[in-house]
C-alpha positions as CSV (number, residue, x, y, z in Angstrom):
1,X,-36.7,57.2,-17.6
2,X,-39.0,56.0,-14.8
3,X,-37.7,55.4,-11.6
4,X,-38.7,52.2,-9.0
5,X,-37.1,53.7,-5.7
6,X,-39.7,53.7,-3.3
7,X,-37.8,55.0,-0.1
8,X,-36.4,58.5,-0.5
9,X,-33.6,57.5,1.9
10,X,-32.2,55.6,-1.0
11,X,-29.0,57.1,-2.9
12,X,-29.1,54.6,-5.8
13,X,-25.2,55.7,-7.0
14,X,-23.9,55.3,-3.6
15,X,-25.3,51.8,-3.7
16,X,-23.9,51.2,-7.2
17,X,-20.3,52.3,-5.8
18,X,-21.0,50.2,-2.7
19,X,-21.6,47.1,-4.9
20,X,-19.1,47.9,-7.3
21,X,-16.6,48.3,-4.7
22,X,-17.2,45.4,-2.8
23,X,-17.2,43.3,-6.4
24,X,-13.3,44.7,-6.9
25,X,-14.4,46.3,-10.2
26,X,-12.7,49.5,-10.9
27,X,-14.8,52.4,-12.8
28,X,-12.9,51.6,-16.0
29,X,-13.8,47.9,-16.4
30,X,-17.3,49.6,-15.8
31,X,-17.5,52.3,-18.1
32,X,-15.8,49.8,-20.8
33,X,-18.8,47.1,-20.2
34,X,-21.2,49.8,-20.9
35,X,-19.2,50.8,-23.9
36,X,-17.9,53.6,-26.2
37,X,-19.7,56.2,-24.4
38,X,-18.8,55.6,-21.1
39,X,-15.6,56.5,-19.5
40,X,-14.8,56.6,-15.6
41,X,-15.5,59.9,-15.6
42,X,-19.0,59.4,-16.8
43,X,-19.2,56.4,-14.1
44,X,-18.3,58.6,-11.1
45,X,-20.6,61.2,-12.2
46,X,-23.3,58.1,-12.3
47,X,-22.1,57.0,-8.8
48,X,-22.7,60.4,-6.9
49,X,-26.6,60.6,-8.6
50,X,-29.3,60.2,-5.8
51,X,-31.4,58.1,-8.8
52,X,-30.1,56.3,-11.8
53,X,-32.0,56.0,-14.9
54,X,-33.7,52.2,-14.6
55,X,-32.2,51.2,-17.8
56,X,-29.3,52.2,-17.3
57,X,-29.4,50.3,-13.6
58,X,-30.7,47.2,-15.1
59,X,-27.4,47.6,-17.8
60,X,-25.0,48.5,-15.1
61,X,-26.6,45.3,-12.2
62,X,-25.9,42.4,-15.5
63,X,-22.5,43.6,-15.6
64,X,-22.0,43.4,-11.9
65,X,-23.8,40.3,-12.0
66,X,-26.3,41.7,-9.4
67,X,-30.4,41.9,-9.3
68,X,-30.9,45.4,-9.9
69,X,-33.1,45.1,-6.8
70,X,-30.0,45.0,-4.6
71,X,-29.0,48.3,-6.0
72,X,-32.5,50.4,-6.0
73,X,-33.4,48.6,-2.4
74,X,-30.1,48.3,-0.5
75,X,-30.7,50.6,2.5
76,X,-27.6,50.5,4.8
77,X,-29.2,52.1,7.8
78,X,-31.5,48.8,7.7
79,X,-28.6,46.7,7.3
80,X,-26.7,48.2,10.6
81,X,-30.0,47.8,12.2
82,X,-30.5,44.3,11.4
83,X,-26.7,43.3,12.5
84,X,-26.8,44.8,15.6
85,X,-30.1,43.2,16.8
86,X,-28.3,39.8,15.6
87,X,-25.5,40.4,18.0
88,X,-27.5,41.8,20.4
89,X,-26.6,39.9,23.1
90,X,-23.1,38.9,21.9
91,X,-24.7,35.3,22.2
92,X,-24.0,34.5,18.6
93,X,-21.3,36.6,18.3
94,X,-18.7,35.0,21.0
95,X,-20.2,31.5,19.1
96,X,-18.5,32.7,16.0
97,X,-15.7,34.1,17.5
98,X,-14.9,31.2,19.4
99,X,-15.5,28.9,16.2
100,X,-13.1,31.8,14.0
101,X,-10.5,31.1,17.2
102,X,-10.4,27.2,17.6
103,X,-9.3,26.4,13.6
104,X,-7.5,22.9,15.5
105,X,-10.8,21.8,16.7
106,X,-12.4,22.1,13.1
107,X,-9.9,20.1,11.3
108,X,-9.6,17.8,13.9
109,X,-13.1,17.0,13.4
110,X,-12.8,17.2,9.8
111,X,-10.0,14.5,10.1
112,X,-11.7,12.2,12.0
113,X,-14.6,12.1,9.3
114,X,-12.1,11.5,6.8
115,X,-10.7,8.7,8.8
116,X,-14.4,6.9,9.7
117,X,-15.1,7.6,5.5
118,X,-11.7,5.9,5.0
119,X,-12.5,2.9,7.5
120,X,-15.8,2.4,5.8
121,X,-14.7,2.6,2.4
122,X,-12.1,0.1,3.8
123,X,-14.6,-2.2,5.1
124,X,-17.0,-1.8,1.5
125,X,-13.6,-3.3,-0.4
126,X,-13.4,-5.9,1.9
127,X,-17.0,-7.3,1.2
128,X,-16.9,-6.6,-2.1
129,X,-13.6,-8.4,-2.4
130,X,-15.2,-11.4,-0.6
131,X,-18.5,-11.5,-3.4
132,X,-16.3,-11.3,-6.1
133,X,-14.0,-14.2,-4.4
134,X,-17.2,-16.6,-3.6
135,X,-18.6,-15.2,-7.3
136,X,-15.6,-16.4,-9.0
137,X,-14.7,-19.6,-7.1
138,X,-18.7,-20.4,-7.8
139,X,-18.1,-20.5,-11.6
């Protein structure tokens, strides 16, 4: 079968387990989806090939429910790369740890939203109320 890896660096079964690992799907729910001639055996043996047959990937990326792009392209060296020049500065990164640290602050934000929504919608009845009133008293 023809093959669509274009870097080397690419181990196509390692990115399979990767996926499939990160998903929570064991080896026998896959070798069940791909059916009666699949076992977990047969997937593990799939998972440690450098390059996996394209149909076999497209068969394999439906049932994880991924593009099989993700799979033939995922290089994790990139990945590292592109996280550590993200946090590179530990700018963004102390942003999100100090928005991970300070839960009270988000729902106390999140309450008073509810409460201006509630005060609002509180206000809406009111002049609706005061239509209907002049609406019925008009008839």
């Amino acid at each position: 079968m023809a093959h669509t890896t274009s870097n080397p660096k690419i181990h196509e079964g390692r990115n399979l387990k990767r996926f499939r690992e990160m998903l929570q799907i064991k080896q026998d729910y896959l070798a069940f989806e791909l059916g009666e001639d699949w076992n977990q055996q047969k997937v593990s043996l799939l998972e440690q090939r450098e390059k996996i047959d394209s149909d076999i990937l497209e068969q394999v990326a439906a049932i994880l429910k991924i593009p099989a792009e993700a799979i033939r392209n995922f290089d994790e060296q990139q990945a590292i790369t592109v996280i550590s020049s993200t946090f590179n500065d530990n700018s963004q990164l102390s942003t999100l740890i100090n928005n991970y640290n300070n839960p009270i602050d988000a729902v106390l934000k999140l309450h008073e939203e509810k409460m201006a929504l509630y005060e609002r919608m509180l206000k809406e009845k009111d002049e609706m109320m005061g239509r209907l009133e002049r609406l019925i008293g008009g008839n």
